[in-house]
N, C-alpha and C positions, 0 to 999 in steps of 0.2 A: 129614333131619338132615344136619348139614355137620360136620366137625371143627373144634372151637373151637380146641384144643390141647392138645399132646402133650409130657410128660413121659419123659424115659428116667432109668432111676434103675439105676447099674450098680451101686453099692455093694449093693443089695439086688436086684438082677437082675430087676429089672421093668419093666414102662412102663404109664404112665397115660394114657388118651387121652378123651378129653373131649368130648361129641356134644351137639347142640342144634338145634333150630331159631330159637334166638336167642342174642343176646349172656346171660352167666355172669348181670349182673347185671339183665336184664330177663328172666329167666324160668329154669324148670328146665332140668339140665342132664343126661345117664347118664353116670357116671367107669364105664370100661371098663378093666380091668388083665390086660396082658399078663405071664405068667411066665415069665419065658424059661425054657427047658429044658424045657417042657412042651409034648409034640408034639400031646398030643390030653385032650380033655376030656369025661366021661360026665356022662350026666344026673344030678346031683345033686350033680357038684363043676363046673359051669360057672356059679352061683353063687352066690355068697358071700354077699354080705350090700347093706342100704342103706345108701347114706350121706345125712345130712344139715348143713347148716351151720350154726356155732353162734357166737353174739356169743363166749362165753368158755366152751373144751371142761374146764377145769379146773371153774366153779362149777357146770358141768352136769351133773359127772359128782358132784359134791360133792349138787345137787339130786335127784338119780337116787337116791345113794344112801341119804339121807335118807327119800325115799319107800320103801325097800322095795327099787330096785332092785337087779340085778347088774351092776356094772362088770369087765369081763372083763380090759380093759387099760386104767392109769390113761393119761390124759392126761400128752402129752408128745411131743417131733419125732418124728416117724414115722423110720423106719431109711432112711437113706441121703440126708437130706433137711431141710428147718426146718420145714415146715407142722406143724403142732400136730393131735393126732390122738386118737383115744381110742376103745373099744369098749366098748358095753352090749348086753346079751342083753334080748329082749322075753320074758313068762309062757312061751311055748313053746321057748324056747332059740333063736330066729332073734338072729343078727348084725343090730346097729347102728351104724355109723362115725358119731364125731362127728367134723365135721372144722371147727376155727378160724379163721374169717374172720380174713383178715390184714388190715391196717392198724387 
C-alpha cells in the first residue's frame, strides 16, 4: 500500500491518512487517524470503527433510521473541517462512519 493522502486537522488535533494500493476512486481505501497527544494505543482502543462512502450522509442516516437503526451522530462537517460525516452503530454496537462524497 502507498499513501494516497494526508489530512492534518489541528482545530481537532488529528490527522487522517489515507492507504491504498490504488487511486480513492478506482478502488478501496484504509482512513487511518492519528490523535495527537496519544503516545500509545492498547488492544481494543487501536480501533475504532469502518468507514464507508455515501452518495448523501444526511438521507442515510434518515434511511438508517427509518429501518430500525441507531444513529449515534447526526450527519454534519465533521470538527475541524467540511467533509460531511455521520455515525451509525451496527445490532452489536460496532461504529460505522458515513462519510459524504463530495462533489
Amino acid at each position: 500500500m502507498r499513501l494516497l493522502r494526508r489530512n492534518d486537522y489541528p482545530e481537532g488535533k488529528f490527522t487522517l491518512a489515507f492507504v491504498g494500493f490504488q487511486d480513492e476512486k478506482d478502488g478501496a481505501v484504509i482512513e487511518l487517524t492519528h490523535n495527537w497527544g496519544v503516545d500509545r494505543y492498547e488492544i481494543g482502543t487501536g480501533y475504532g470503527h469502518v468507514a464507508l462512502a455515501v452518495e448523501d450522509a444526511y438521507a442515510a442516516c434518515d434511511a438508517i433510521r427509518q429501518r430500525g437503526g441507531k444513529v449515534t451522530r447526526e450527519a454534519g462537517p465533521m470538527k475541524g473541517g467540511s467533509t460531511v460525516i455521520a455515525f451509525v452503530e451496527d445490532p452489536d454496537g460496532y461504529k460505522i462512519e458515513l462519510i459524504q462524497k463530495k462533489g
